[in-house]
Each structure stands twice: as structure tokens, then as C-alpha cells.
C-alpha positions in Angstrom: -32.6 -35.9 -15.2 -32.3 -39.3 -16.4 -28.8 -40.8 -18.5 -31.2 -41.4 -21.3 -32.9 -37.9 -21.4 -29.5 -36.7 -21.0 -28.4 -38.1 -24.3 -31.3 -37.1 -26.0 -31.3 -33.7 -25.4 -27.4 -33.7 -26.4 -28.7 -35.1 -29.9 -31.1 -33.0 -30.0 -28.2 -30.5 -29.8 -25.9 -32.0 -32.0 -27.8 -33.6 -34.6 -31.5 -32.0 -34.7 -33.2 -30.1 -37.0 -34.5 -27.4 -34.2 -33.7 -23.8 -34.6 -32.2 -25.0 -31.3 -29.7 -27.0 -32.8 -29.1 -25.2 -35.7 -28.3 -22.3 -33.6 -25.9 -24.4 -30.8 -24.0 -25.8 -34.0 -23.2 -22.6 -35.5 -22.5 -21.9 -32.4 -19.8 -24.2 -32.3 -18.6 -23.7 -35.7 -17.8 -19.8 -34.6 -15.9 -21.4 -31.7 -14.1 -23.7 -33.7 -13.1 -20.5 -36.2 -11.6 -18.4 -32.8 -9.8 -21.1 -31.5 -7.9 -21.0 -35.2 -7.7 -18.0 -34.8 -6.8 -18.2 -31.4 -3.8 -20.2 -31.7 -2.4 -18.6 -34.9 -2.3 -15.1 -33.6 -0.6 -16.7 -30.3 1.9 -18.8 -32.0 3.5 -15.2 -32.9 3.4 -14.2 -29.1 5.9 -15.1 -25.9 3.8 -17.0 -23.5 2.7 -14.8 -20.5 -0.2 -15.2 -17.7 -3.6 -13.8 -20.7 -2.5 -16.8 -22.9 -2.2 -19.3 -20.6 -5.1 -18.4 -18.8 -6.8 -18.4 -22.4 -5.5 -22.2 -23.1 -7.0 -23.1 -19.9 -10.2 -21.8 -21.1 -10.3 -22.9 -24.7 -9.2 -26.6 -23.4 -11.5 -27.2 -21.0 -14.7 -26.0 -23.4 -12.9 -28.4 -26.2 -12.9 -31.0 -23.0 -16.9 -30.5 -22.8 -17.3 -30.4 -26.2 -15.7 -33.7 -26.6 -17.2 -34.9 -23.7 -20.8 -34.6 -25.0 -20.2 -35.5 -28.3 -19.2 -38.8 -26.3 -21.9 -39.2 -24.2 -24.4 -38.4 -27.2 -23.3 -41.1 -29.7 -24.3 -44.2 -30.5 -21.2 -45.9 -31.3 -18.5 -44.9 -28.7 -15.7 -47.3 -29.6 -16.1 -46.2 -33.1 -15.7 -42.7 -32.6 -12.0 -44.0 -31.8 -11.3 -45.1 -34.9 -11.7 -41.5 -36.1 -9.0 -39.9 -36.0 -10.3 -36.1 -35.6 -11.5 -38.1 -32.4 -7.4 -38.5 -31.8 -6.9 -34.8 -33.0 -9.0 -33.7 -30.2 -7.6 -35.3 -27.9 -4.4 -34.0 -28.7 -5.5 -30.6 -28.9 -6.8 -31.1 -25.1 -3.9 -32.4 -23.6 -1.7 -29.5 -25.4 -4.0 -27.0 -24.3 -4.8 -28.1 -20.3 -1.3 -30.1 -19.5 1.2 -27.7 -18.7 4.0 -29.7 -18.7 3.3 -30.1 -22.2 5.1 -26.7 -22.3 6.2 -24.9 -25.6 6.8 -28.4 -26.4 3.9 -29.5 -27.2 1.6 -25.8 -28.0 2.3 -26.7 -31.9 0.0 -29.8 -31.2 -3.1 -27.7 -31.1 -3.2 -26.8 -34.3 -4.8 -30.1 -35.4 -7.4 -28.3 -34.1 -8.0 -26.9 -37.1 -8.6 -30.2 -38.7 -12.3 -30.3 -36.4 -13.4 -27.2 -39.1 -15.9 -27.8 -41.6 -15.7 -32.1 -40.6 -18.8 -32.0 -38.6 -21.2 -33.4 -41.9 -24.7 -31.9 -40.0 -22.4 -29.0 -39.9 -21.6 -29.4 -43.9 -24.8 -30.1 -44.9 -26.7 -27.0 -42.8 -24.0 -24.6 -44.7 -24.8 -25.8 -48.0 -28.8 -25.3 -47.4 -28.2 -22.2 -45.3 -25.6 -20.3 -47.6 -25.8 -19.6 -51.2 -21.7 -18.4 -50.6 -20.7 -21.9 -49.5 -23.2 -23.8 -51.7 -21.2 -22.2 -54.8 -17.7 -22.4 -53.7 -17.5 -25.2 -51.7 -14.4 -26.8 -53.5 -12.7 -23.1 -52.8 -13.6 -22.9 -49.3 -12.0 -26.8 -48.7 -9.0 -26.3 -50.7 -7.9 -23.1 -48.6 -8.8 -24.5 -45.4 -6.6 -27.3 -46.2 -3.7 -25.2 -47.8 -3.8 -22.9 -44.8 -4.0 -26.5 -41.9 -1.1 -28.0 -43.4 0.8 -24.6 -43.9 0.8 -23.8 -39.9 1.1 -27.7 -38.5 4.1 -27.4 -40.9 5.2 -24.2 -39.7 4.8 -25.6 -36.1 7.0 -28.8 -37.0 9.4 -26.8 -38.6 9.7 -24.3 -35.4 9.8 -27.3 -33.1 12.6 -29.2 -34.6 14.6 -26.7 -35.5 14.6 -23.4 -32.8 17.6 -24.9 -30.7 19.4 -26.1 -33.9 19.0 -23.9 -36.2 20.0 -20.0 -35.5 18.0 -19.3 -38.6 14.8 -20.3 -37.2 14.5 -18.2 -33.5 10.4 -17.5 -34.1 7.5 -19.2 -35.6 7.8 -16.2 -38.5 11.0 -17.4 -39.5 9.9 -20.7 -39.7 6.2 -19.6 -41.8 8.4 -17.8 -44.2 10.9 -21.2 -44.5 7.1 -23.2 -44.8 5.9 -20.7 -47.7 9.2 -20.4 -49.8 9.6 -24.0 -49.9 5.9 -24.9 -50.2 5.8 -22.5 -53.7 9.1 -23.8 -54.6 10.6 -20.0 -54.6 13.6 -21.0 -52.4 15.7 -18.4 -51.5 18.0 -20.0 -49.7 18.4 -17.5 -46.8 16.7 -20.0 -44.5 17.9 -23.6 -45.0 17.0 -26.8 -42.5 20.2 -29.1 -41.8 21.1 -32.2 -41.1 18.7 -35.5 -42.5 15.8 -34.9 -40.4 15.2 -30.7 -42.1 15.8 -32.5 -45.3 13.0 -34.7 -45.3 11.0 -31.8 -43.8 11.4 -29.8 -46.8 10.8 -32.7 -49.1 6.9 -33.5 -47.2 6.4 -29.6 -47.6 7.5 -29.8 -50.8 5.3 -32.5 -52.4 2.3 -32.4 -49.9 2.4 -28.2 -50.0 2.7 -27.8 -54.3 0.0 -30.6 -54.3 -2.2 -28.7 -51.9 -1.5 -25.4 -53.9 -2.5 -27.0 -57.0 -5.6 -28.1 -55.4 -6.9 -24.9 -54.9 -5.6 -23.2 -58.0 -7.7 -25.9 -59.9 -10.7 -24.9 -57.4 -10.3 -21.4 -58.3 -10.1 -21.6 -62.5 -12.4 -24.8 -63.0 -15.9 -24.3 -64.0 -18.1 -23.0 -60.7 -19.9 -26.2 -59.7 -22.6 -27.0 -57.0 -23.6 -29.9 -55.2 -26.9 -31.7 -56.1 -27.8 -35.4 -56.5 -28.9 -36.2 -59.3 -32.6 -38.1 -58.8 -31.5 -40.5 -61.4 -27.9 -41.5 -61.4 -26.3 -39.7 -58.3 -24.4 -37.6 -59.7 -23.3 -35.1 -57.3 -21.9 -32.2 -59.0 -22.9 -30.1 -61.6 -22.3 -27.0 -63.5 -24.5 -24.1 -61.5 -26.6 -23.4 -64.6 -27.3 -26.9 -65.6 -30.6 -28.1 -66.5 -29.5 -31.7 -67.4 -27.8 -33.8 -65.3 -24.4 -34.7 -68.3 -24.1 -38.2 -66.8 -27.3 -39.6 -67.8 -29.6 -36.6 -69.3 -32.5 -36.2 -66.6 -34.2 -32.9 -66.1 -32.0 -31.1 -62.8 -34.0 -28.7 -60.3 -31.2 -27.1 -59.0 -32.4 -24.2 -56.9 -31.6 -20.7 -57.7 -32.3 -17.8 -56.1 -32.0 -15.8 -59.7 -30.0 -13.2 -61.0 -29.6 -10.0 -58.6 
């Protein structure tokens, strides 16, 4: 096989319309939602011979993921500029280099960040799934709540486990993330010194931002995307027959009342 049939059947993959690709990028989009899962669920757990075994495996399918993504596009240098390119990369490294240790395992939750970025991906859920179409703003808002939640919980663990005899497991240092992220603070877990201070503070302001984000998801008006043929307009109210912005006649579809 040819380099250049090579990369066209890796678009095909990535980026066609095919039930093919369609199918390989859901695919992907259920790996990308284990690995989460994945490395929550073993952030909780000692490391032993199953998980680190299971790194291995995860890393080098993230590896040929990333490889082929590579290979496939049409603007390699660019791709660097990305920086869920960078997040990838770090995700690899934490989960193939061993010497990276305990050390570095918290970097693999920018993992996470590689969920629902993938536009083809973004743009088959909204034609696929009524669900998504409808609660789109919902769905982003909680994934982003619930990324900055752990890589703060993993910073917070980090930093503080040989410090801090307050913080001896990553649910001591979730339940420091949360109170301080809602602003409850009991005060039964505290971070010390400068560097725990300006810990709290990012989890303060980032977290009750984040937290507001998805409370004004929840309680605002249910709102879809579709461009308006007329002006752009790219969200509207799911019911709406004119677009507010400039009037025209909307055909948004509906599959009707159940």
C-alpha cells in the first residue's frame, strides 16, 4: 500500500461520511469515555501489576491514535499549535514512561480534555442524537465542571501528599477540591504554606465560575443549534418558528411530540 493510499484511507476513517467512519469514530468516542473512566476509578486504587499492565495498553492505543491522526492530516506543524495535540502527548508519556511514576499518573487526566473536541465528532452527535442536539450546553458545562474538578484534585494530591498529613489519598484531596470549589469550606482539610493558597484561590474562581456555567445551562431556556439561512444565527429556542435576530421563517427539525 502506497503513503498516499495510506492517508486516504485514514481520512476516510477520520473524516468521511461512510457508515465506516461513522462507526470507527464512535468507536473512538466510546474509547475516549473508558479511558475517563479508566483513570478516575484508578486514581482511587494502589498501583499493582492489572493497572499497570492496563496503562501500557490504553497508552500505546492513544500512541496509534495520535499517530494516525498525524499521518492523516494536512497540516502537520499546525496540529502543534493545538494544544489538545500537547494534551495528548502528555497523556502518552504519563501513561507508557514508567519513570514517570505516581509522579506524573495525575497528567493523564488531560485526557479528558480529547472528549467531545473532535468537531466531525460534534457535528455527527448533533445529527445523530435528538439527546445531545437538545442539551448540548448541559452536556459541555458538566464535562467541563467534572475535567477541571479531577486535574484539580490530581494537583491538589500531588503537591500536597508528602506535606500535608491531611491529604494521604486522592479522596481526601476530591473532598478538599469540592468544598472549596462550592465555597462550603469546612475547614477540616486546609492546604498550607503560599503554594496551597494559590491553589485554593484557582479552584475557587475557576471552580464557582464553572459551577455557575452549568447552573445557567440547566435553568436557561432549552435551546438548539441551527443556522439561521439568513443571518447565522446559531441558536434558538427549540420551538421557534422565527429566527428573533432578523425574523426569517426557521425549519428546525422535530421529530414531534411523543
Amino acid at each position: 500500500m502506497s503513503f498516499a493510499s495510506l492517508q486516504k484511507n485514514i481520512r476516510r476513517l477520520y473524516e468521511g461520511a461512510t457508515p465506516e467512519g461513522v462507526r470507527f469514530r464512535y468507536a473512538l468516542l466510546m474509547f475516549d469515555v473508558v479511558t475517563v473512566l479508566f483513570i478516575i476509578a484508578t486514581s482511587f486504587l494502589p498501583s499493582n501489576n492489572i493497572t499497570e499492565a492496563l496503562d501500557v495498553l490504553f497508552g500505546v492505543v492513544i500512541l496509534t491514535d495520535f499517530a494516525a491522526r498525524l499521518l492523516g492530516s494536512r497540516h502537520r506543524l499546525r496540529d502543534f499549535t493545538h494544544f489538545s495535540t500537547w494534551t495528548d502527548i502528555v497523556a502518552i508519556i504519563s501513561f507508557l514512561a514508567p519513570l514517570a511514576g505516581e509522579a506524573g499518573g495525575f497528567l493523564r487526566i488531560l485526557r479528558t480534555l480529547r472528549l467531545l473536541r473532535d468537531y466531525q465528532m460534534l457535528a455527527r452527535l448533533r445529527e445523530d442524537s435528538t439527546f445531545f442536539r437538545r442539551n448540548e450546553e448541559v452536556i459541555f458545562a458538566v464535562t467541563n465542571l467534572a475535567v477541571f474538578i479531577f486535574v484539580m484534585t490530581a494537583i491538589v494530591y500531588e503537591t500536597q501528599k508528602f506535606r500535608n498529613a491531611q491529604i494521604s489519598n486522592y479522596a481526601d484531596a476530591l473532598y478538599f477540591t469540592v468544598t472549596a470549589l462550592t465555597t462550603t469550606g469546612f475547614g477540616d482539610i486546609t492546604l498550607s504554606g503560599t503554594t496551597g493558597r494559590m491553589i485554593t484561590v484557582i479552584i475557587m474562581i475557576f471552580g464557582v465560575t464553572l459551577f455557575f456555567n452549568l447552573a445557567r445551562a440547566l435553568l436557561s431556556p432549552n435551546k438548539v443549534r441551527f443556522a439561521c439561512p439568513t443571518c447565522g444565527l446559531q441558536r434558538h429556542d427549540s420551538d421557534a418558528v422565527h429566527c428573533k435576530a432578523c425574523g426569517t421563517v426557521l425549519n428546525i427539525p422535530d421529530e414531534g411530540l411523543t
